[in-house]
C-alpha positions in Angstrom: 76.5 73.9 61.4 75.5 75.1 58.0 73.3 72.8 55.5 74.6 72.6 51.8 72.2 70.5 49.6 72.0 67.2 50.4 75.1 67.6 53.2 75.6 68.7 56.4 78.8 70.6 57.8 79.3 68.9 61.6 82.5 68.2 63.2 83.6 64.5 63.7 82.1 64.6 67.6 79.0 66.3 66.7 78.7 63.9 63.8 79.3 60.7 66.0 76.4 61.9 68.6 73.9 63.1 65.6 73.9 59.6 64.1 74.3 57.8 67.5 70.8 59.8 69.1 68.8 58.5 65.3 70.1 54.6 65.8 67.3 52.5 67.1 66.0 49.2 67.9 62.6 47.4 68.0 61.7 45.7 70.8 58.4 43.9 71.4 56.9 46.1 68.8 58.0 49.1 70.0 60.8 51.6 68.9 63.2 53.3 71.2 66.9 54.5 70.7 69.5 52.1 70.6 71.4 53.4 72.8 70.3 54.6 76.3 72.5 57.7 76.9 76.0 57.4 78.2 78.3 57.6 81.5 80.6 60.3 80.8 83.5 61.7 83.0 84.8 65.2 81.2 88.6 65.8 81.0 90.6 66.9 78.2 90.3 64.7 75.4 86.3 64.8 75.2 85.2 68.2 76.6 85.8 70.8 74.2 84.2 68.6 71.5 82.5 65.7 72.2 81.0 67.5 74.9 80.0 70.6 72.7 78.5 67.8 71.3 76.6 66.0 73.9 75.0 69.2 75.3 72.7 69.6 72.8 71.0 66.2 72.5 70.6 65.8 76.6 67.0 64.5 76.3 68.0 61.6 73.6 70.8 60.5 74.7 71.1 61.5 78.9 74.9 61.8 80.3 75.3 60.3 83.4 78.2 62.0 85.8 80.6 59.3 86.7 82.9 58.9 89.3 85.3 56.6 88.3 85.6 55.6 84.4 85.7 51.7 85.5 82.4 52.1 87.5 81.1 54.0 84.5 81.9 50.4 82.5 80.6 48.3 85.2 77.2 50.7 84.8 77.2 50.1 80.8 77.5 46.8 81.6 74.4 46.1 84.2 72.0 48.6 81.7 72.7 46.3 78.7 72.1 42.9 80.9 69.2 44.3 82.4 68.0 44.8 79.1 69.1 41.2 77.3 71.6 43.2 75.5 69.1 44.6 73.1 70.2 48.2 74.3 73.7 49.8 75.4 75.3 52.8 76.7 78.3 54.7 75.5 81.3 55.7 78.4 83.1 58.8 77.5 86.5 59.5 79.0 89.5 61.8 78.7 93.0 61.3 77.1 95.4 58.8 78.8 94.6 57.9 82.6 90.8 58.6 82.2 90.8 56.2 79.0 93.1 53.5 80.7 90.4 53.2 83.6 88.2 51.8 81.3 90.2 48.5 80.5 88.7 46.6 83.5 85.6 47.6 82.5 86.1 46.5 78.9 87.6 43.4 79.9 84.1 42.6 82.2 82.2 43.2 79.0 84.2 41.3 76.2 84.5 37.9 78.7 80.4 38.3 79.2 79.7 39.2 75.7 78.4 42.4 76.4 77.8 45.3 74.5 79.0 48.7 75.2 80.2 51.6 72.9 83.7 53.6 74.6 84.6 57.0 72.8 87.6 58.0 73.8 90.2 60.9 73.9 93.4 60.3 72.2 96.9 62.1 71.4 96.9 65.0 68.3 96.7 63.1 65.2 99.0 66.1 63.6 101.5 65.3 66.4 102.2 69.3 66.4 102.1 69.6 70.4 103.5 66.4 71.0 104.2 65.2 74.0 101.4 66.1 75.3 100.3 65.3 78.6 99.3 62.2 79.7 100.6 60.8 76.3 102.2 57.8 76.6 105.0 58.0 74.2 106.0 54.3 72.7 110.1 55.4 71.3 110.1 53.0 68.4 106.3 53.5 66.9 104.6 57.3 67.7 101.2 55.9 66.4 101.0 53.4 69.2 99.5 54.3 72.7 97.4 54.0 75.5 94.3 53.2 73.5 95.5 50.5 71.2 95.8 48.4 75.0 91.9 48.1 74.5 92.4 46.1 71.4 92.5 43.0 73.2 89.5 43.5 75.4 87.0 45.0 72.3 85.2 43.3 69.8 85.6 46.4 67.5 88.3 48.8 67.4 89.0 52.1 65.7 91.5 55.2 66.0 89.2 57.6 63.9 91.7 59.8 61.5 89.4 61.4 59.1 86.1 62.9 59.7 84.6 60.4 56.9 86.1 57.7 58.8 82.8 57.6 60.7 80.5 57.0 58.1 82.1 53.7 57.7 83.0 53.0 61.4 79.8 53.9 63.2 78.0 51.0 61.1 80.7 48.6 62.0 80.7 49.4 65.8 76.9 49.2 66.3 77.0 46.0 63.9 79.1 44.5 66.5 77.2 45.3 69.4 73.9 44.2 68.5 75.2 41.1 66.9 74.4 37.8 68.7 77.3 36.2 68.4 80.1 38.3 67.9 78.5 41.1 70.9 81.2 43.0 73.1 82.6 46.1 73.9 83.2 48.7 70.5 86.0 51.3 71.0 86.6 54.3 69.4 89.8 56.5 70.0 89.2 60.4 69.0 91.7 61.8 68.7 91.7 65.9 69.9 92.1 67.8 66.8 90.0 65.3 64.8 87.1 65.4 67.2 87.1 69.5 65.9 87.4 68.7 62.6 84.8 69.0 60.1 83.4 67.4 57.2 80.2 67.9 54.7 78.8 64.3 55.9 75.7 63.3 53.1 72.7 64.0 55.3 70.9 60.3 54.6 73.2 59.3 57.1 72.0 60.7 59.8 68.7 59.3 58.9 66.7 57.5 61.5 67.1 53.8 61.1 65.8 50.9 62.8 67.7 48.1 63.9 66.6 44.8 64.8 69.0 41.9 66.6 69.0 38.9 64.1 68.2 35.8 64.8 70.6 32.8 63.4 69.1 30.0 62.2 70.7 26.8 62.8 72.0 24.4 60.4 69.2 22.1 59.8 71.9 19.0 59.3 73.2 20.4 62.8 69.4 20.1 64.0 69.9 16.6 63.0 73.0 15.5 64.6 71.5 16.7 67.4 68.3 15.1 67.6 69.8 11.8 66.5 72.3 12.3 69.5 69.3 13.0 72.3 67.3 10.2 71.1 69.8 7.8 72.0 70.2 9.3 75.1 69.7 7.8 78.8 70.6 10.5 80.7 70.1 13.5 79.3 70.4 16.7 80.9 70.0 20.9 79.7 72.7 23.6 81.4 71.1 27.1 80.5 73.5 29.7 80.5 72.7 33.5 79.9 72.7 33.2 76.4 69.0 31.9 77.4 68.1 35.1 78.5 69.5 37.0 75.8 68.1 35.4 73.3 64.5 35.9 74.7 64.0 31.8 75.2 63.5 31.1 78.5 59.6 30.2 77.4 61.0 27.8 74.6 63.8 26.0 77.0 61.0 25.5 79.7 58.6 24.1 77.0 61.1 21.8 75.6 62.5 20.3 78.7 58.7 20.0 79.9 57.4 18.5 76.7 60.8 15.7 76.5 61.0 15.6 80.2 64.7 17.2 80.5 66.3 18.1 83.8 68.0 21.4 83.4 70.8 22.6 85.9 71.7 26.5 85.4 74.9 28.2 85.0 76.1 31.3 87.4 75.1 33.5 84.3 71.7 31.9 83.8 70.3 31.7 87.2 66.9 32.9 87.0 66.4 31.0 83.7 63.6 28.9 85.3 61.6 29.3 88.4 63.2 27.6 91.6 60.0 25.2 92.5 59.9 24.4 88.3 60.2 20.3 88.6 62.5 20.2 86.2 64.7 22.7 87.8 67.4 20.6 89.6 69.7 23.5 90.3 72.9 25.5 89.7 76.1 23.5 88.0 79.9 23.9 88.6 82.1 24.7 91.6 79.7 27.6 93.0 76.4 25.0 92.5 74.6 22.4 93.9 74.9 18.9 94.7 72.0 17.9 92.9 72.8 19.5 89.9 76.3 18.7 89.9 75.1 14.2 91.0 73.8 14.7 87.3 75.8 16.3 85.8 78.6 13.6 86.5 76.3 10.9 85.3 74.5 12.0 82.1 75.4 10.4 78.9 74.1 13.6 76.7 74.6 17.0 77.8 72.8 19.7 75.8 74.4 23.1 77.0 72.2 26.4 75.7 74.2 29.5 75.4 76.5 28.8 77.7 80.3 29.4 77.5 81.4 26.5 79.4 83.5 28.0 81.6 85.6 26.5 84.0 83.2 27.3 87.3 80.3 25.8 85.3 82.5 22.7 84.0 84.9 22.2 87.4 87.4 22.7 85.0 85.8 19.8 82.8 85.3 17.3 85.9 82.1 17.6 86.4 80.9 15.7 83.7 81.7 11.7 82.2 84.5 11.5 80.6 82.4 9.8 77.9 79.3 12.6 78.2 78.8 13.6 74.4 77.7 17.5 74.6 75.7 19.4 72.1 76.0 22.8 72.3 73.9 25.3 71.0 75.0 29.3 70.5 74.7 32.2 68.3 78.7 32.3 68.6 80.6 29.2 67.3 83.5 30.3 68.8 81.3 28.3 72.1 79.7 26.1 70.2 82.3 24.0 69.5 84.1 23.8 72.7 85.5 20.7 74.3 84.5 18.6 71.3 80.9 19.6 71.1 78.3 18.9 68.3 77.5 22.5 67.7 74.5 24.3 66.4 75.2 27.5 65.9 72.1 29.5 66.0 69.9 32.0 67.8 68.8 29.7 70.8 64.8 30.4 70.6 65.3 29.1 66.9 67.4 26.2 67.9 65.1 24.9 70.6 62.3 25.1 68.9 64.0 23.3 65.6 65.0 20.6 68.2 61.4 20.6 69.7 59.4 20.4 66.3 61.5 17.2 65.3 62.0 15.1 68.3 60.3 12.4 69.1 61.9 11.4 72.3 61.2 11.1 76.1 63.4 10.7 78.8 63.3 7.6 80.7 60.9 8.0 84.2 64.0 6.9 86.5 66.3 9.5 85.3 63.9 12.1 86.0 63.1 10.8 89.5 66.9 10.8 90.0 67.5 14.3 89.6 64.1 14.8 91.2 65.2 13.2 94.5 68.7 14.8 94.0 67.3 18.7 93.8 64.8 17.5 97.2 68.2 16.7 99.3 69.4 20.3 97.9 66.8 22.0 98.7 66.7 21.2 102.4 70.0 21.8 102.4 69.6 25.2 101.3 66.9 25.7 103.9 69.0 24.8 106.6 71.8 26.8 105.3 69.8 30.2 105.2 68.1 29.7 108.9 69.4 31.5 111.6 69.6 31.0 115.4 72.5 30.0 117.7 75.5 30.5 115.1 77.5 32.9 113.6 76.2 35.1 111.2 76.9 34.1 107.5 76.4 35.2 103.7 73.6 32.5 103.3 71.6 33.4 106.4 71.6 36.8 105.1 70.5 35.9 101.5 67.8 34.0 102.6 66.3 36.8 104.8 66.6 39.1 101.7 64.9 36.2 99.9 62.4 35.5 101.9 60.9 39.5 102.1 62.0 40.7 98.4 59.3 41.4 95.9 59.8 38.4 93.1 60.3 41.0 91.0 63.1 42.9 92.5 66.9 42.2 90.9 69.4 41.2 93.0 73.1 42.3 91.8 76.7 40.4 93.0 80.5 39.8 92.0 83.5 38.8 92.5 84.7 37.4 96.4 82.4 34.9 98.0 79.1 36.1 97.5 78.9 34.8 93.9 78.8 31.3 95.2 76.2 31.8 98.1 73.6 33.9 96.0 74.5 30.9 93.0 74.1 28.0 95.5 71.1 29.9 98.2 69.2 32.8 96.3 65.9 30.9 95.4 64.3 32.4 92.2 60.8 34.0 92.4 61.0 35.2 89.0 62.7 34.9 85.8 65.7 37.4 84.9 65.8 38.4 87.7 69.5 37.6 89.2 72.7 39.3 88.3 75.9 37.6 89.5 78.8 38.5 87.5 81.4 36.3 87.7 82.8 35.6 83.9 85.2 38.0 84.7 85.1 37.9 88.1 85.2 41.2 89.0 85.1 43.0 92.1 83.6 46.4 92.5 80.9 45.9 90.0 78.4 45.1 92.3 76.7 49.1 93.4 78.3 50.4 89.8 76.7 48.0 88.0 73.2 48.0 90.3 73.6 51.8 89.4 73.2 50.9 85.6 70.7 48.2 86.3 68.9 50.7 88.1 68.9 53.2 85.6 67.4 50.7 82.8 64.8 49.2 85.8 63.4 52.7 85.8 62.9 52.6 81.7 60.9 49.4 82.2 59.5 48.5 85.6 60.1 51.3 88.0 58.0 49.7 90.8 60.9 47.4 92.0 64.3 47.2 94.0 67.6 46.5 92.7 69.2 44.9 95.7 73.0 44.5 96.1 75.0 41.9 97.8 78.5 43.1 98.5 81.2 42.2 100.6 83.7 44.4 102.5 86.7 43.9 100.2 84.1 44.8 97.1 83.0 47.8 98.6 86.6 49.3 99.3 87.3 48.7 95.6 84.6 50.8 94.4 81.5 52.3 96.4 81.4 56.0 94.3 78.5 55.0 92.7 76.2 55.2 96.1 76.8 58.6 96.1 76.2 58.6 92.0 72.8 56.3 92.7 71.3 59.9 94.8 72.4 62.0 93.1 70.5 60.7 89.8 67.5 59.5 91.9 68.1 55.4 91.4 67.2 54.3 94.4 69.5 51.0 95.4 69.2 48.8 98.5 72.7 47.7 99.5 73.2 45.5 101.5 77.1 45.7 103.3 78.5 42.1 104.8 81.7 42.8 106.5 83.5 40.1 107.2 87.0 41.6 108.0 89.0 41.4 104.6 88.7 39.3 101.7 87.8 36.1 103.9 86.7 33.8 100.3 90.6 34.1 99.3 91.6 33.7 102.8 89.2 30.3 102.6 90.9 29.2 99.3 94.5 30.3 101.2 93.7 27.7 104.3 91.5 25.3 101.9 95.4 24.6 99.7 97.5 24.3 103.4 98.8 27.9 103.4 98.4 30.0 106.8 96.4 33.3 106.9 98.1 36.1 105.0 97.6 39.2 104.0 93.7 38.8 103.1 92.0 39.4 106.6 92.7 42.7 108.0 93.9 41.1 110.9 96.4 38.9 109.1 98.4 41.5 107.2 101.6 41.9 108.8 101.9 45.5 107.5 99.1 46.6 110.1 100.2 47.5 113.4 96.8 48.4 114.7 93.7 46.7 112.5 90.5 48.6 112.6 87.3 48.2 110.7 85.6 50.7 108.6 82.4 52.6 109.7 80.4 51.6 106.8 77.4 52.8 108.0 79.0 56.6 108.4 80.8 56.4 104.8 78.1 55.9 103.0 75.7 58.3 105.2 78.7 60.7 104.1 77.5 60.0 100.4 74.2 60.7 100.8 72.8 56.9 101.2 70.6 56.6 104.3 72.7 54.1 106.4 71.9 51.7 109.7 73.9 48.6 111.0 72.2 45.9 112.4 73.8 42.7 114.5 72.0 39.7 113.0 69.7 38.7 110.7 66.3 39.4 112.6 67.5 42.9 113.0 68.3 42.6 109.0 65.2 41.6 108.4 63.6 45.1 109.9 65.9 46.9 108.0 65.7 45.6 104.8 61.9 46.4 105.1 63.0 50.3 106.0 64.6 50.1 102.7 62.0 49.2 100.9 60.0 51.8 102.0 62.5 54.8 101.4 62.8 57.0 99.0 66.7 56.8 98.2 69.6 54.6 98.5 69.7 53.0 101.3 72.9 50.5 103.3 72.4 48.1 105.3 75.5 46.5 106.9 76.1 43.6 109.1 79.2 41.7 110.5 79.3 38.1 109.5 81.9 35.5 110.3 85.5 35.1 107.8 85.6 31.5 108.7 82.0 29.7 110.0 78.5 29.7 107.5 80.1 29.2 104.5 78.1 26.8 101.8 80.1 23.7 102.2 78.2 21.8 99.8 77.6 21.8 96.1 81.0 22.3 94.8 83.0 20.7 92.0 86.7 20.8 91.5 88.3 23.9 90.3 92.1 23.6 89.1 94.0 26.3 90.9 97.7 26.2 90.7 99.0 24.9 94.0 103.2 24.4 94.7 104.4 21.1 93.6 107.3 21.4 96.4 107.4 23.5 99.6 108.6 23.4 102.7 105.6 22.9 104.8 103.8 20.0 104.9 100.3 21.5 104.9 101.1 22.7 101.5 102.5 19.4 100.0 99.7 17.6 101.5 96.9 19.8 100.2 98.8 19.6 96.9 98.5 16.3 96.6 95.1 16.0 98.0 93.6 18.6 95.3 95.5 16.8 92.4 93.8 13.6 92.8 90.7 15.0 91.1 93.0 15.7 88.3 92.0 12.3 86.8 88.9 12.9 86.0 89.6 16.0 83.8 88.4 15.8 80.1 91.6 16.7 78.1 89.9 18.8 75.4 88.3 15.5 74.1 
């Protein structure tokens, strides 16, 4: 590298990592590098460059060895969300099949707006060596390939040409991924030849700048609507989703539901939003929630949702609310704010709240209140009963609510996709705020140790002195368990906690639920399988470093999950529990699945018509 004036001779990959490592945000009065460091898997594509690159800035901007370029997403993903999405990481992967990997992983991140930066090999820009291998050769246009499949699942996307190109594309990408409303995945294809090529970049670019996420103001006619809306209200209720947390406001939503007497119901994304003994706290919402939330949520008359998506498992696919409900719905994005016929107010949702708070005059009537009050007391026995254990099979809940009952409050607890989502949702009681990560708003199995591993990582920038505890089923942990042995080997400690129920026994539920017979979801089901056997969990992960034990019930968990605490490394813990007995049974809306009009048994037909007669009270968009 060789100074000249006021420029700098770098190549475009030592460029990218030079302005990357002097990027950084303020948080709570204190400055630190945007991003974190990066998940990186070397191949050709990114070694000879980006990792001539990378070696020389290892203490600003640590490389984590990966195992699998979708676990290295699923890590990105539970760093940023463990810290609100006020810092990212980068994943690096090779040309073609290691780049492709990532598209689950940038999927997970664009549904749940978060941010994370991908620089990626691609094919010779000069096209001298073409085909190369692992080039995916399109007949009709050479300029398209694997990467341009990410285009859907980023927020920002760029095949980078030119060395300058970065001086204007760098800016754009970490625009995107600090902005509140528009957050998600940024991609950047490198191509080989242009990752070596060089440039005299002006050095005021590579400046160190400090970057601060912006807060939206909302509209103040918007305010209005709003406030003239909730004052005519009866029966008004909050749903926090995660957009709470994000935006640093869980203090304001607390204080403006106490001070105007609001019950507030949570989403699956913003569980942990308020403390589970708040008064006003009357539950989780949707088809993985809770009776009491979902009794008022199907008779408010004013719904005021705060950064929340409104997806279908928080809406039941728009029947779990009046027909007639009127919804106001504040987020930074007003791509969700308008949803469904909302009055939005599009704005930061500390700013909004406290807009709303400053102007209205309003409390909600006593009877309401007591309504949702008496609602949440039913729930919460339920729940009780639901986690004890004794004389029955062993279940999900019963093994949440030993966890529960032994965690520090300030330990994280990390699930996904397959039926844990709904029992940590409906039976995980929070002991402190932020501090539960279900990922369901892609629903996506095998992020729950990848994206503990990530959580981990950023737990140990901020509070090292807590657990990062993972719920995981059987089928998840088939998908994707590399990351126990990537948890030693970086020193994160995780507590995992394996429930083996034979398969993938919450599909094999929603199989019998809609009349069809056991099939291919349960090990022992699958025609295919002469001789079904289960795993040894317990020596597979041993084999990966973990220390491992199984127990037989939840008593015996309860010992165990104490051992882990104690150790000094990763540490399994795995446990049978029953496919079919100690599900939560209660607290569900309807979801719309598509189920076979016609078929020849009469299971199906009759489940078909018995799951379409919710169908009439489905909001139509209106």
């Amino acid at each position: 590298m060789t100074a000249i004036s006021d420029t700098i001779r770098l190549t475009t990959a030592q460029a990218i990592i030079r302005w990357l490592s002097n990027q950084f945000i303020e948080i709570d009065g204190t400055e630190m590098r945007a991003c974190g460091g990066g998940f990186g898997i070397f191949g050709h594509g990114n070694v000879t460059c980006l990792g001539e690159a990378l070696y020389g800035v290892q203490d600003a901007l640590p490389l984590y060895r990966g195992q699998n370029e979708q676990s290295m997403g699923f890590a990105a993903a539970g760093y940023t969300k463990q810290w609100l999405r006020q810092r990212f990481m980068f994943c690096t992967a090779s040309a073609g099949p290691g780049t492709s990997n990532l598209l689950t992983a940038a999927a997970l991140a664009h549904a749940n707006r978060l941010p994370m930066l991908m620089l990626c090999g691609d094919t010779f820009l000069t096209r001298l060596p073409d085909p190369v291998l692992q080039q995916m050769e399109n007949f009709d246009d050479p300029t398209f390939g694997v990467n341009d499949a990410f285009k859907p699942v980023s927020r920002y996307w760029d095949r980078i040409t030119h060395p300058a190109q970065v001086i204007q594309s760098l800016p754009a990408a970490l625009a995107t991924l600090l902005d509140p409303g528009d957050c998600g995945p940024a991609f950047l294809g490198l191509p080989q030849d242009v990752q070596g090529w060089t440039y005299d970049y002006p050095t005021v670019f590579f400046e160190k700048k400090i970057h601060r996420i912006r807060r939206i103001s909302p509209d103040a006619a918007e305010v209005a609507d709003a406030i003239a809306l909730l004052r005519a209200a009866e029966r008004p209720m909050i749903i926090a989703g995660g957009g709470v947390q994000y935006a640093r406001a869980t203090t304001e939503l607390t204080g403006f539901a106490e001070a105007h007497q609001i019950p507030v119901v949570e989403t699956i994304a913003g569980r942990a939003n308020l403390l589970n003994d708040h008064p006003l706290n009357i539950g989780p919402i949707g088809v993985t929630g809770s009776d009491s939330a979902n009794a008022i949520a199907e008779a408010a008359d004013v719904i005021l949702a705060v950064g929340t998506r409104l997806q279908d498992f928080t809406t039941g696919s728009w029947t779990a609310f009046a027909k007639d409900a009127r919804i106001i719905s504040v987020n930074a994005a007003r791509h969700d704010a308008g949803k469904h016929r909302s009055l939005p107010v599009v704005g930061d949702a500390k700013m909004a709240l406290t807009a709303l708070a400053g102007a209205l005059d309003y409390q909600t009537p006593a009877t309401w209140v007591d309504f949702a009050q008496s609602e949440r007391s039913k729930w919460n026995a339920y729940v009780a009963e639901n986690v004890a254990y004794g004389n029955r099979p062993n279940s999900y809940a019963q093994a949440i609510g030993v966890v529960n009952a032994l965690c520090d409050p300030r330990d994280r607890v990390v699930a996904a996709a397959g039926g844990l989502p709904a029992e940590v949702t409906a039976n995980w009681r929070t002991l402190r705020l932020g501090t539960v990560d279900v990922e369901f708003g892609f629903s996506c199995m095998g992020y729950e140790i990848s994206g503990a591993w990530g959580a981990r990582i950023a737990q140990v920038e901020r509070e090292a002195d807590k657990d990062t505890i993972v719920f995981i089923g059987d089928g998840s942990y088939m998908m994707l368990n590399s990351d126990i042995y990537s948890s030693v080997l970086s020193q994160k400690k995780l507590i995992i906690l394996v429930l083996d129920n034979g398969g993938f026994a919450v599909i094999n539920k929603l199989q019998n639920n809609t009349g069809n017979e056991s099939f291919n979801n349960l090990i022992a089901d699958c025609p295919t399988i002469p001789e079904p056997f289960g795993v040894d969990f317990e020596a597979h992960a041993a084999a990966q470093g973990a220390i491992s034990e199984t127990v037989s019930n939840p008593a015996e968990l309860g010992e165990a999950f104490m051992r882990a605490k104690a150790s000094d490394r990763t540490h399994v813990i795995v446990m049978k529990v029953d496919a079919y007995e100690g599900w939560t049974t209660e607290g569900h809306t309807w979801w719309e699945v598509g189920t076979p009009h016609v078929s020849a048994s009469a299971k199906v037909t009759a489940a078909h018509e018995d799951w379409e007669a919710s169908r009439a009270k489905q909001r139509k968009g209106v």
